[in-house]
N, C-alpha and C positions, 0 to 999 in steps of 0.2 A: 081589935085595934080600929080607933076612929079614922077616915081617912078622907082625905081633901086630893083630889085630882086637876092637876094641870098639864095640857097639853102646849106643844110648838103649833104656830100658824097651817101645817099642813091639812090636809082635808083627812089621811089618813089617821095622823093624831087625835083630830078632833072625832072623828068617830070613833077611834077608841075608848076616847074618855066618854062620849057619853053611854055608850054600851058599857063600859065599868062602873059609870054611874048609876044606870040606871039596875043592873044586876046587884051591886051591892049595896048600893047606897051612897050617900057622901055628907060630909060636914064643912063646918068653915074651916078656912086658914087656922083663925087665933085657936077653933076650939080641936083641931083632929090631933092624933098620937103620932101619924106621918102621912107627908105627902108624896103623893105617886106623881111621879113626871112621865112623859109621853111624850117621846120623839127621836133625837138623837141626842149625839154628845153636843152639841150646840145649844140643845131645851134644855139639858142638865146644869151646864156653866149657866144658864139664862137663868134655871130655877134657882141654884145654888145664892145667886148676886141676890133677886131681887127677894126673895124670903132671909135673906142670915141671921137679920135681927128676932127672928122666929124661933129659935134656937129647935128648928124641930128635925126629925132622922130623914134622908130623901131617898127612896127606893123609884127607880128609873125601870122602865121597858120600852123595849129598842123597838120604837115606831118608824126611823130614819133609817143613815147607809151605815154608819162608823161603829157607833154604841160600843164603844170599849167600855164608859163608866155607865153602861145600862145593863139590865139581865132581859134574859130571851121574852119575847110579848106572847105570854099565856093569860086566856081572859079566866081557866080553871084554877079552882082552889087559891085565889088569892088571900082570903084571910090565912092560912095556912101557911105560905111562901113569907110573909110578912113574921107568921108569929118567929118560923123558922129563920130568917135573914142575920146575916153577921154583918157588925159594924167596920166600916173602918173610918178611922177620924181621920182629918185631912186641918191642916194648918193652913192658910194663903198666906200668900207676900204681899206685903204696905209698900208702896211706891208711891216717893213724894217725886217731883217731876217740875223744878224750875223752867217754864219759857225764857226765853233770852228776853233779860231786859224787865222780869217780872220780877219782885220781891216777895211775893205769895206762889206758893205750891201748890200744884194740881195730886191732887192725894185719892188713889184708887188700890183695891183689892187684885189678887191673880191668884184663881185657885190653880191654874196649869204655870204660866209664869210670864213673865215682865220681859220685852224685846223693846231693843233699841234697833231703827231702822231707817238707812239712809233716802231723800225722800225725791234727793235729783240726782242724775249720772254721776253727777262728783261722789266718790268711795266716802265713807265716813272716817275719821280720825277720834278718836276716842282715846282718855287715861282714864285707868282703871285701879280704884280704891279697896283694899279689901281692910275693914276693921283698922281706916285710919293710915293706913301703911299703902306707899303708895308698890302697885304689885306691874305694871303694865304704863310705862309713859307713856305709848302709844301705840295702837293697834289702827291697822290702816284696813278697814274690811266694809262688805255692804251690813253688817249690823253686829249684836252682841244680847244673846238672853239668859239670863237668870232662871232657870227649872223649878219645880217642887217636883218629888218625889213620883205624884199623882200626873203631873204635866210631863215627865220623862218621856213620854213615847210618843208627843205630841211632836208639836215644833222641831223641841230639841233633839228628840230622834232623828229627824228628817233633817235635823243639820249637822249629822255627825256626834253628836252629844253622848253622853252616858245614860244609860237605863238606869234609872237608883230606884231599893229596894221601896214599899211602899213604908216600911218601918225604919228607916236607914240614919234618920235625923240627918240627910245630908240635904244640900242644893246642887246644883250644876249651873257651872259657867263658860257658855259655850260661846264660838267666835261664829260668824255667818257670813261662809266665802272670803274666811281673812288671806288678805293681801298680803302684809307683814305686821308682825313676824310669819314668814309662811311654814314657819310647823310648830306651829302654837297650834294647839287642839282642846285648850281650853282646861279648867280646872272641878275638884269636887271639893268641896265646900262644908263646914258644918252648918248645923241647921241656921245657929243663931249669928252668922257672921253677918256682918252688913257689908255689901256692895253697894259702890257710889262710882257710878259713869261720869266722866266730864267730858263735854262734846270740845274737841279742838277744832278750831275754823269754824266758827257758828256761823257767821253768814253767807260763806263761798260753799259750805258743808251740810246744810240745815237737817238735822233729823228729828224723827217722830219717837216718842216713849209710848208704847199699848201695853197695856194691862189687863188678859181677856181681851174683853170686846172696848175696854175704853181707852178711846186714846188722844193726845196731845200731840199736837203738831211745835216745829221750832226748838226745842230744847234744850240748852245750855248745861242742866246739870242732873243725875236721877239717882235718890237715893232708894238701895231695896233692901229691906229684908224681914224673916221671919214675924207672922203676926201669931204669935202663940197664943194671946189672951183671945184672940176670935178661933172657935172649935166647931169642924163641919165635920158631919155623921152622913154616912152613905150606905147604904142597907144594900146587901149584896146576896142572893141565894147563896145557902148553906154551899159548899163546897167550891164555890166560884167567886171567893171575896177578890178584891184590887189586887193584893200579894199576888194571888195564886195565877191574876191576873196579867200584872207584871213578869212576873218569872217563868208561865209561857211564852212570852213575847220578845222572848232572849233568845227563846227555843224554834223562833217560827223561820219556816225557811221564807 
């Protein structure tokens, strides 16, 4: 397999890649079979965004701290770990994102998932849309995110959230330090439902919509959901795919 290498800013990254370059070889972007990323889970979201339209498979090693969506950084037998790698496909979330006062939406991808986020001491107020139906007049908390399956153990984990299986077809909708209702713990979702935040009190209230790494400040309204027509491949050593991944990660003390 042809292979194109990209590393994170770090110095350790970058010697990676070029001692994997220089041992095996390397090709372009347009022309390899997959690209290797080299870093953490932060190079992987980074590689994921800025290659999609590549439609190519991305096999990661964990050159950083986290590397959940990376496998262990071995510079042996790389054509080999490659020919052996299992897939797993990964859908994002489309998040269109009204500013107050704008009539054009700020429109970005989430491969882990979409957070609304309050941006001064004042709590945020938020109604909460599920497919049209209004589910939530109001929730009084410091924010609100949207999961993918993939993104479960990120964010959402760390706010209480649900682990979803990596094949589960569901989302998670979790609240962040909600205020009221105070035992609301949030919902799980099918894959293809749409979620729509409306900010109440936008200007005594003001919050931010991030998507990944992009994000929009002030926002009035945020539609999210399922980008099924966009398909991302994640190469994972044989026996250590994302599932197997996940479903450790329920089991870790």
């Amino acid at each position: 397999m042809k292979a194109a290498f990209v590393a994170s800013a770090t110095e350790q990254a970058r010697q990676a890649r070029d001692r994997l370059a220089a041992r095996y070889g390397e090709t372009s972007l347009d022309e390899a079979d997959v690209i290797v990323a080299l870093g953490g889970d932060g190079a992987m979201l980074d590689t994921l965004h800025r290659h999609m339209a590549l439609d190519k498979p991305i096999y990661g090693m964990n050159c950083g701290s986290v590397g959940f969506l990376m496998n262990e950084y071995q510079e042996e037998d790389l054509p080999g770990r490659l020919e052996r790698a299992q897939a797993s496909v990964l859908h994002p979330l489309r998040m269109r994102a009204w500013r107050r006062g704008s009539a054009e939406p700020f429109t970005a991808l989430a491969v882990n998932e979409v957070s609304l986020l309050r941006e001064s001491r004042q709590a945020a107020k938020l109604r909460i849309f599920v497919d049209g139906a209004e589910r939530l007049p109001e929730l009084i908390c410091d924010g609100a995110l949207v999961s993918t399956p993939a993104g479960s153990t990120a964010y959402n984990f760390s706010a209480h959230g649900p682990i979803l299986p990596i094949g589960a077809a569901l989302l998670a909708l979790t609240p962040i330090s909600a205020f009221r209702p105070r035992r609301w713990r949030g919902a799980v979702l099918p894959e293809r439902a749409e979620v729509v935040f409306e900010v109440l009190e936008v200007e005594k209230r003001p919050v931010s919509a991030v998507a990944d790494m992009a994000e929009v400040r002030d926002v009035a309204r945020v539609e999210i959901r399922s980008a099924q027509e966009v398909t991302l491949r994640l190469l994972f050593d044989d026996g250590h795919g994302l599932d197997e991944r996940i479903l450790r990660e329920q089991f870790a003390p």
